[in-house]
C-alpha positions, -999 to +999 in steps of 0.1 A: -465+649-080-439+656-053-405+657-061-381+629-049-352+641-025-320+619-018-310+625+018-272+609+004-270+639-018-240+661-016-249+698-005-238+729-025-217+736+005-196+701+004-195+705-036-182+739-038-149+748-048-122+752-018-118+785-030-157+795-025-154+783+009-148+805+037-121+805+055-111+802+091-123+831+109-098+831+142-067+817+155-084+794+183-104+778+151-068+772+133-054+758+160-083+732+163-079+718+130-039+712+135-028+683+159+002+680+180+027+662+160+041+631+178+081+635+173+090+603+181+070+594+151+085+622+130+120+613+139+115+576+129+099+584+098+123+602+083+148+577+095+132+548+080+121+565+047+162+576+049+176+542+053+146+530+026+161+556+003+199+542+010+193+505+008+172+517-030+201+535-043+225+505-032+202+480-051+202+504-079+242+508-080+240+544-079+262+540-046+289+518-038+285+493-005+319+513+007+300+545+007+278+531+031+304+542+063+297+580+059+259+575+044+242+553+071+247+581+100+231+604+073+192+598+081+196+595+124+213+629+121+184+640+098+159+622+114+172+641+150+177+675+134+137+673+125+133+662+160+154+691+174+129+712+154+097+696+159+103+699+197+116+734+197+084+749+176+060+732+201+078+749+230+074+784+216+033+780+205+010+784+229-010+754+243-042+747+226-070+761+247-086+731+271-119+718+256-150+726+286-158+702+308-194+691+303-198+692+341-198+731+345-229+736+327 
């Protein structure tokens, strides 16, 4: 009698624990599994999820409408700090190495 395999079967490898793992060897393998951040999306991001969080506490009446002068600016400035950031850590880190053009084999 042979024994049935399922070819849908997880393998050890994609059921083991993260911690069994192994972990990234170099640098250039890091860098391949982060992608650029976008900071236009970053900046509006936290901009929205700011104004989100102001019109929420407004509805709740844990602000007052007149408070809303000094706390409106509060997310562009954050939301433009971030960017600041963002744009100043990508200029420091080195470019991702260019992937090889199938062409020069």
């Amino acid at each position: 009698m042979s024994e049935y395999h399922d070819p849908t079967a997880p393998t050890a490898a994609q059921t083991a624990p993260l911690a069994a793992q192994p972990a990234v060897d170099t640098a250039e393998q890091a860098a391949r599994l982060l992608h650029p951040v976008n900071v236009a999306h970053l900046v509006m991001g936290i901009a929205f999820l700011g104004v989100a969080l102001i019109a929420l506490l407004v509805q709740g009446d844990v602000v007052d409408t007149h408070d809303l002068r000094w706390l409106l600016p509060v997310p562009w400035i954050a939301g433009g700090a971030a960017g600041l950031i963002a744009s100043a850590v990508r200029a420091v880190r080195p470019a991702p190495p260019a992937a090889p053009d199938p062409a020069d084999r």
